[in-house]
C-alpha positions in Angstrom: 3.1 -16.6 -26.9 0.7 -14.3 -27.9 -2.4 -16.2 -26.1 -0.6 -17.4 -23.6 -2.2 -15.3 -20.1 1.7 -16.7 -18.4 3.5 -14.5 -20.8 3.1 -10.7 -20.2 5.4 -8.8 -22.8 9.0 -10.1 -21.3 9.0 -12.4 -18.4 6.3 -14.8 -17.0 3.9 -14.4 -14.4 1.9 -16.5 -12.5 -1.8 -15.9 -12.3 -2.2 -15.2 -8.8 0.7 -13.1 -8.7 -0.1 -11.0 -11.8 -2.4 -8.7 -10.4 0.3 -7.8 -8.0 2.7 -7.3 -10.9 0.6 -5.2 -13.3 -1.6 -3.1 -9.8 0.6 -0.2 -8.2 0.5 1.1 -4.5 -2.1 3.8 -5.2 -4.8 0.8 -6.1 -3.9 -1.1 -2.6 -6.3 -0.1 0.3 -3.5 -0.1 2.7 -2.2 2.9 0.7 -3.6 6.6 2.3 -2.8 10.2 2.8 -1.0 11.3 6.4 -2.3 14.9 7.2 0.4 16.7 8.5 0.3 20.1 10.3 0.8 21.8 6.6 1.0 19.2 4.4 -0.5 16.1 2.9 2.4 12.9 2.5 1.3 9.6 1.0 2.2 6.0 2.6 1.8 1.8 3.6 0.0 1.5 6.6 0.3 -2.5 6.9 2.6 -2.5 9.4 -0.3 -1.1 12.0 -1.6 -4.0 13.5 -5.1 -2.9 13.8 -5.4 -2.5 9.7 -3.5 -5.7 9.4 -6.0 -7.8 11.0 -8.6 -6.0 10.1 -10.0 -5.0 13.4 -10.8 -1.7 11.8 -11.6 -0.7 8.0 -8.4 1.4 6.4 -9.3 5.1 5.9 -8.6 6.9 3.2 -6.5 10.1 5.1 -5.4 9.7 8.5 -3.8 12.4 11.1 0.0 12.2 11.1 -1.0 12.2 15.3 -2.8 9.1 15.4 -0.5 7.6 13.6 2.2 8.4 16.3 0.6 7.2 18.8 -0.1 3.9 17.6 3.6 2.9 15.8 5.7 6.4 17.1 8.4 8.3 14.9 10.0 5.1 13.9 6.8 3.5 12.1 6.1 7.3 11.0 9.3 6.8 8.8 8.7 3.5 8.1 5.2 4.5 6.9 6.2 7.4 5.0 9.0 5.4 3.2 6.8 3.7 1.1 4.6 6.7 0.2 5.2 6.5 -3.8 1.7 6.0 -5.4 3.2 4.8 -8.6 5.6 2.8 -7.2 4.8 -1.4 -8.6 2.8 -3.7 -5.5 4.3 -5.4 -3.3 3.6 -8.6 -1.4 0.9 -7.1 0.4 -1.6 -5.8 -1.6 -5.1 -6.0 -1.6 -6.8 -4.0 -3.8 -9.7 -0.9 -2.8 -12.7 -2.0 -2.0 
């Protein structure tokens, strides 16, 4: 079990899913900071289309403004909900470029 690249300390992983397991949302590139009027908030912003797809390269910090426009108060939320940095992958990550 020692060898074995399946095994990582208690439960088994499969290789193309370990990098999801072992990465955390900080290391994705569709993790950035939201500038607010005072403040600075952390969060996921794979559910805007345009980052999605690809049409446009992620930025690292983008105004809390633009991002109202393109998904409103509802996607704000949904945005900011998964603004933990330490917080393990999920299903959707791609690492920083």
């Amino acid at each position: 079990m020692l060898n074995n690249k399946l095994w990582e300390s208690h439960r088994i992983i499969l290789p193309d899913a370990r990098e999801k397991m072992v990465s955390c949302c900080q290391d994705c590139r569709f993790f950035v900071q939201i500038q607010g009027k005072e403040e600075i908030r952390y969060g996921c912003v794979e559910c805007i289309e345009k980052y999605r797809k690809f049409c446009c390269k992620v930025p690292p910090k983008i105004h809390v403004m633009e991002i109202l426009k393109m998904v409103g108060k509802e996607g704000l939320e949904k945005i900011l909900e998964n603004g933990d940095p330490q917080k393990p992958a999920c299903g959707k990550f791609l690492p920083k470029m």
